[in-house]
N, C-alpha and C positions, 0 to 999 in steps of 0.2 A: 458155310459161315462159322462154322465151330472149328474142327482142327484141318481139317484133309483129311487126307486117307493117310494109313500108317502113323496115326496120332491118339495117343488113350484116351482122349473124350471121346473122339469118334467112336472107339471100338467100344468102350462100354456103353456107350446108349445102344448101337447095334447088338450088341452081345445082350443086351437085356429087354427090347425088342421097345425101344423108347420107355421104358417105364422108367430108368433114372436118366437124366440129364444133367450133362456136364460139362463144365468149359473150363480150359484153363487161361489161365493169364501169365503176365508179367512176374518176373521176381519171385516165385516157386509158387503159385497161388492157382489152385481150383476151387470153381464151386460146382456143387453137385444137388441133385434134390430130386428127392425118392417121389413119383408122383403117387405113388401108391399108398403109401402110409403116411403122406402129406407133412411131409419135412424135409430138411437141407442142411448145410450146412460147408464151410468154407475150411480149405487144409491150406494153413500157411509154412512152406518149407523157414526155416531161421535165414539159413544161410542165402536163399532167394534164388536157389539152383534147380529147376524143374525136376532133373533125373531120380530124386527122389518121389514123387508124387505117386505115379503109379504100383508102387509096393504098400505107400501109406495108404491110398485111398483101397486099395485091395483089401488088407488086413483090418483098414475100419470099416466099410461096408460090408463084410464077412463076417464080423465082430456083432455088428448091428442089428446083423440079420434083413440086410437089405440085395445082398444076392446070398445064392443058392451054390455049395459044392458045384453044378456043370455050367453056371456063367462064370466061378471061379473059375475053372479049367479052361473056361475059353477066351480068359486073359492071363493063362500060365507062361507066356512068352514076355509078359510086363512083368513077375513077380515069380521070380528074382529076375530081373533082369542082368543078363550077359553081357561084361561090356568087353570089346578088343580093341587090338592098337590098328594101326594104321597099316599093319602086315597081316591083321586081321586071325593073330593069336589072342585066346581066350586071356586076357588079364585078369577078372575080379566081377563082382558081379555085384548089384545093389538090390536090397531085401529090408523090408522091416523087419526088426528084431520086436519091439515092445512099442506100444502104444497107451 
């Protein structure tokens, strides 16, 4: 009921052993909420394009102090994310710079 498999909600509740929970939506929008420190909070992309989320939500969560350096690492495949074309050469990759 959240993403599937190979979806970053999924992988960061699994990767944090359910202590954050995440969903994402429509039009670039996640929410997420730390069960541990008893808060949340919602990332709205501007542009309403998903492929950002995962860098953003990584760099604020890490920021926050809501995971830890080895749950970062074990969503180092979402940040930066690698993107290719359809011949499946590396083109360019998406990363949060600044938050």
């Amino acid at each position: 009921y959240i993403g599937g498999s190979d979806r970053f909600d999924s992988e960061l509740i699994n990767c944090t052993m359910g202590r954050i929970y995440s969903k994402g939506g429509a039009e670039g929008i996640l929410m997420f909420a730390d069960l541990k420190n008893h808060f949340g909070g919602i990332l709205k992309v501007k542009d309403g394009n998903n492929r950002a989320i995962p860098s953003s939500t990584i760099k604020l969560l890490k920021k926050i102090g809501s995971i830890n350096s080895f749950e970062e690492n074990k969503l180092k495949k979402w940040n930066p994310e690698i993107l290719f074309n359809h011949a499946n050469k590396k083109i360019g990759k998406i990363y949060c710079k600044n938050l």
